[in-house]
N, C-alpha and C positions, 0 to 999 in steps of 0.2 A: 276541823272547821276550815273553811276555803276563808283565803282572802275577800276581808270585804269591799263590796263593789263601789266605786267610786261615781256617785249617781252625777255629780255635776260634770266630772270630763266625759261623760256618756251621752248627755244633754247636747256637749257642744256639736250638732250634725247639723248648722246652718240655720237652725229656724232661731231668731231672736228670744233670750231667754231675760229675763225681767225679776231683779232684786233687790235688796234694801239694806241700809248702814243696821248693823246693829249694836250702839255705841252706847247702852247704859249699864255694862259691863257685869247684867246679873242673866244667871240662868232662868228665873219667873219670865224679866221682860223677852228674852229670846223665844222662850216658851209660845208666849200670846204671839208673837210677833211669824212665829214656825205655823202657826193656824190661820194665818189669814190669805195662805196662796200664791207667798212670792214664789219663784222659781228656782230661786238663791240666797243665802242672807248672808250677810260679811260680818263676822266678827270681826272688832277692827282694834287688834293693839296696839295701833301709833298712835292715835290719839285720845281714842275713849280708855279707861281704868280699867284696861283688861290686863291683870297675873296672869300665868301660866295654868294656875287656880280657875280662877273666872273663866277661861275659855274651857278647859274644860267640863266645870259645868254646867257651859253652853251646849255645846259638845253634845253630851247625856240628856240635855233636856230637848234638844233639837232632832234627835233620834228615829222616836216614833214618826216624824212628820216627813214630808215630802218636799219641803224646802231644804236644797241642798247645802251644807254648809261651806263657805271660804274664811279660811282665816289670815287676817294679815298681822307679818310680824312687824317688831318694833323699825329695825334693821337689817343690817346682814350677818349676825353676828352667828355663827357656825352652832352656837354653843344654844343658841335660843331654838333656833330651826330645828336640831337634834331633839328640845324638847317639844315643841312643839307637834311633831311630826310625831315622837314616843304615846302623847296624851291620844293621836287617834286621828289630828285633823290630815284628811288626805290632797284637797288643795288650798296651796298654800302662794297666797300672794304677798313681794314684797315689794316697799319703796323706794326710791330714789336708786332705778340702775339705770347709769347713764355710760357706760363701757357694754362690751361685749367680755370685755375679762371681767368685770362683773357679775356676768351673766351666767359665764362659764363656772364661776368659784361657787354660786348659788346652785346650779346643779349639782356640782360635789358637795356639797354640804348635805344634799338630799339624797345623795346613794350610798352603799356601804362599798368598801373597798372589794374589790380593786379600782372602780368607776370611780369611787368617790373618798370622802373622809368620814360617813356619819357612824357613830358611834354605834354599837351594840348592846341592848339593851334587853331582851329576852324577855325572859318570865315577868321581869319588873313592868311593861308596858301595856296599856290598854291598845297600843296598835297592832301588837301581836295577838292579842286579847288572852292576855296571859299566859303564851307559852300552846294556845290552842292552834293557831294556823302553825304548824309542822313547817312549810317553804315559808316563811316568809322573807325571811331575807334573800331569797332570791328570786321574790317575784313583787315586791311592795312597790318598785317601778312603774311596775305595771297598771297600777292604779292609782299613783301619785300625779297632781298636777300642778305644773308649776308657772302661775301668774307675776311677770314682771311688770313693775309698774313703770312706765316711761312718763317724766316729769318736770323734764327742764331744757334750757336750751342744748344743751351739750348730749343730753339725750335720746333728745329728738336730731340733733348732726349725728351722733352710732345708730338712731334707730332700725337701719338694714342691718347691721352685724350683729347687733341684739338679736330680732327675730330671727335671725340664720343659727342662732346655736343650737347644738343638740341637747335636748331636753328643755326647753324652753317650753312650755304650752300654748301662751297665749300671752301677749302683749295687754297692757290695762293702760288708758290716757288717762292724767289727772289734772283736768283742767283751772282746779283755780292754780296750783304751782307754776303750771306750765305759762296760764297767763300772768300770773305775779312777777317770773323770771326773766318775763320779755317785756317790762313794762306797763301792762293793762291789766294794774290793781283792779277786781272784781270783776271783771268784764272778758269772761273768756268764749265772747261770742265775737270780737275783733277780729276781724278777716286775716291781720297775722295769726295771729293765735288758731283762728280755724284752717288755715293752710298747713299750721303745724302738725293739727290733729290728721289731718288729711294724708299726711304725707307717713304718719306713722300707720295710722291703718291701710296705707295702700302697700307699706312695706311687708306687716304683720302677714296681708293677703298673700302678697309675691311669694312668701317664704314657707306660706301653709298653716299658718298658724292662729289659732284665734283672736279678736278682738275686742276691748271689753271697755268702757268707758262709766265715770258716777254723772249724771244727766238728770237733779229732779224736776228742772224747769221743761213742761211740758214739750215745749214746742224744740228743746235742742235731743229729747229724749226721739222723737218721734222721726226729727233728723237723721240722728244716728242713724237709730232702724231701718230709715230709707237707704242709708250707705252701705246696710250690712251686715253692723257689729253685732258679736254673738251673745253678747250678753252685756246688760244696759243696767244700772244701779237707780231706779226710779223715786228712789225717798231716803232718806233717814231716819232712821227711827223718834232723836230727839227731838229735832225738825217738826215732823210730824203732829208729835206729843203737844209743843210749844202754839205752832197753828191753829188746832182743832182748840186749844184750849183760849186763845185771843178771842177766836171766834164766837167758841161760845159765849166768854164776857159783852163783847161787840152786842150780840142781841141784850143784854139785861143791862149795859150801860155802858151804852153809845159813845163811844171817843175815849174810852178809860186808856184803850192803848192805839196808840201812835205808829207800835213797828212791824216793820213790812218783812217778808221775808227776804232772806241774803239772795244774791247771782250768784256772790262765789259759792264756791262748793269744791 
């Protein structure tokens, strides 16, 4: 059996590719959510109730479909990445790198030795798919991609040494942290805050790498895409959910609810 193809880092050849949170941490709602034509969907274990469990049977339900999957881990914790990367997911974004030695230990954690530290896991692994791909360990590189998320002030000061490392894929801005950290609670449309972003995607570009930003408010999504970036996070799943369903109370009794959707994000 050949290694399988990594359809999202394949995707990334410049043309803006358009995705969504998918944070209710079951394989059904992934399912519906793999049919409606994102380009990308995020399984997201920082903050939605995603195990190791859950994402993988995201993972399995996401399969058949053409939305490609990204999974984020909690941390950096070597030990999580190993599993994660065993269960099948091939990119794989994490949060808070604000070094380039950061950067650097996140790719070792994603290779096998001599490159790296990741564990060996063989037969027991659905990324090997049980012992069926013959190379895999020395070609899983090949198909791995690896999304840092830049997120804070200090960040955003390494973010040329961040994108300069080797193995790096693609740089991800997270704008409500980034503007939480500088000050502008909810409001990461502040022209600091958008200089920051500016300055990390213009780094990500220098160094060859791609760009990727969460945008569901229309008008910063559609920004982005004028600047560039190669993949844009347009909704969230829960978000979503919450809206469509205000709204449809709104027609059958007028003023029941009050709330508006968040900026931050």
């Amino acid at each position: 059996m050949q290694l399988p193809r990594n359809p999202f880092k394949h995707a990334l050849n410049g043309q803006t590719r358009y995705g969504c949170w998918a944070g209710f941490g079951t394989a059904y709602a992934a399912e519906i959510l793999a049919t409606t034509g994102f380009d990308w969907l995020l399984i997201d274990g920082e903050h939605a109730p995603n195990p190791v469990p859950a994402v993988l049977g995201q993972l399995q339900a996401m399969a058949p479909y053409d939305s490609a999957p990204v999974v984020r881990a909690v941390n950096h914790d070597p030990s999580l990445i190993k599993r994660l990367l065993d269960i099948g997911a091939q990119t794989l974004m994490v949060p808070m790198v604000d070094t380039a030695e950061q950067a650097e230990a996140l790719v070792r954690a994603t290779r096998f030795p001599p490159q790296g530290i990741r564990g060996v896991g063989g037969g027991l692994t659905r990324a090997t798919r049980w012992d069926a791909v013959p190379d895999y360990i020395e070609t899983a590189h090949q198909e791995l991609c690896l999304i840092v998320q830049v997120e804070s002030p200090q960040g955003i000061d390494n973010v040329e040494a961040i994108a300069a490392v080797e193995g790096v894929d693609a740089v991800f801005i997270g704008p409500a942290d980034l503007s939480t950290g500088v000050g502008h609670i909810g409001n990461p449309g502040h022209p600091d805050v958008q200089a920051m972003i500016r300055r990390a995607f213009d780094a990500a570009q220098a160094a060859g790498k791609a760009t990727g930003i969460l945008a569901p408010a229309e008008p910063d999504a559609r920004r982005y895409a004028e600047w560039g970036f190669d993949f844009i996070a347009v909704g969230i799943d829960i978000s979503l959910l919450r809206q469509a369903a205000l709204q449809t109370m709104e027609r059958y009794k007028p003023g029941a609810s009050r709330a508006t959707p968040s900026d931050t994000y």
